[in-house]
N, C-alpha and C positions, 0 to 999 in steps of 0.2 A: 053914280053907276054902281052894281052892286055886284055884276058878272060878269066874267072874260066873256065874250063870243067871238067865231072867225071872221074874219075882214073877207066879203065876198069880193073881187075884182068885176066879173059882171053886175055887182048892184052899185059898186061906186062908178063907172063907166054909163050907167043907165043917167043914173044924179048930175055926174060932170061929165060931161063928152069931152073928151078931151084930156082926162087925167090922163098922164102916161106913168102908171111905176110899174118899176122891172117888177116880173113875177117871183124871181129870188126872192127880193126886200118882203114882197106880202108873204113870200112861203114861212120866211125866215122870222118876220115877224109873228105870224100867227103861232109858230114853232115855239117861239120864245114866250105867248101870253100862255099858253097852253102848260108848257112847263112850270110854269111863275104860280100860274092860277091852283095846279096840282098840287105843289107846295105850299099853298096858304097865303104865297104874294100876292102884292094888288097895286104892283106897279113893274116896268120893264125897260132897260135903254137899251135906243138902239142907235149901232153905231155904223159906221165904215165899212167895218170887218164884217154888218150883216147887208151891204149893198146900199147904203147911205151915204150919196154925193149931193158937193152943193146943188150939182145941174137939177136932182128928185125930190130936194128937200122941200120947196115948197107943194108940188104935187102932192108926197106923203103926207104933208102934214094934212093938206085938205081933203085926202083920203081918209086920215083918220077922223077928222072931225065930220065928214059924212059919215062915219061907223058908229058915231056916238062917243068916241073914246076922246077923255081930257089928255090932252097932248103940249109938248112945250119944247121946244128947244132949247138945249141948253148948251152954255158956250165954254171952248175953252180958249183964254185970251179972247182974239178978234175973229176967232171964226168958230161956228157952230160945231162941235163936237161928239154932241149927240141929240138924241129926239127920246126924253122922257115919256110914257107911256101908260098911264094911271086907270085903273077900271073900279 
């Protein structure tokens, strides 16, 4: 992937019926590729502190990978810590 772009929640909800994530987490994340991308990054975690619980985590992740976006959890100890974020 070669470009940030924004995570629609109407076009991932068209794909998965049924995805539910908070609208925070997508604001918060798009917040975050935006920033990262402006800066010349090409990757972004996201955690906790941006609306990322176990209960969303696997929605998110299958939200990003209907966005296109290479995605990975990553752990700390025995439970998920954050969601890496690569474009």
């Amino acid at each position: 992937m070669n470009e940030a772009k924004i995570i629609s929640k109407e076009t991932i909800l068209r794909k998965w019926l049924g995805v539910d994530v908070p609208d925070k987490l997508i604001e918060r994340t798009n917040t975050k590729i935006l920033e990262a991308a402006h800066e010349g990054e090409t990757s972004v975690e996201i955690t906790a502190d941006d609306g990322l619980t176990q209960n969303n985590r696997y929605a998110y992740m299958k939200m990003l990978a209907v966005s296109g976006y290479d995605a990975k959890a990553e752990w700390l100890g025995t439970r998920p810590g954050f969601v890496r974020i690569k474009w």
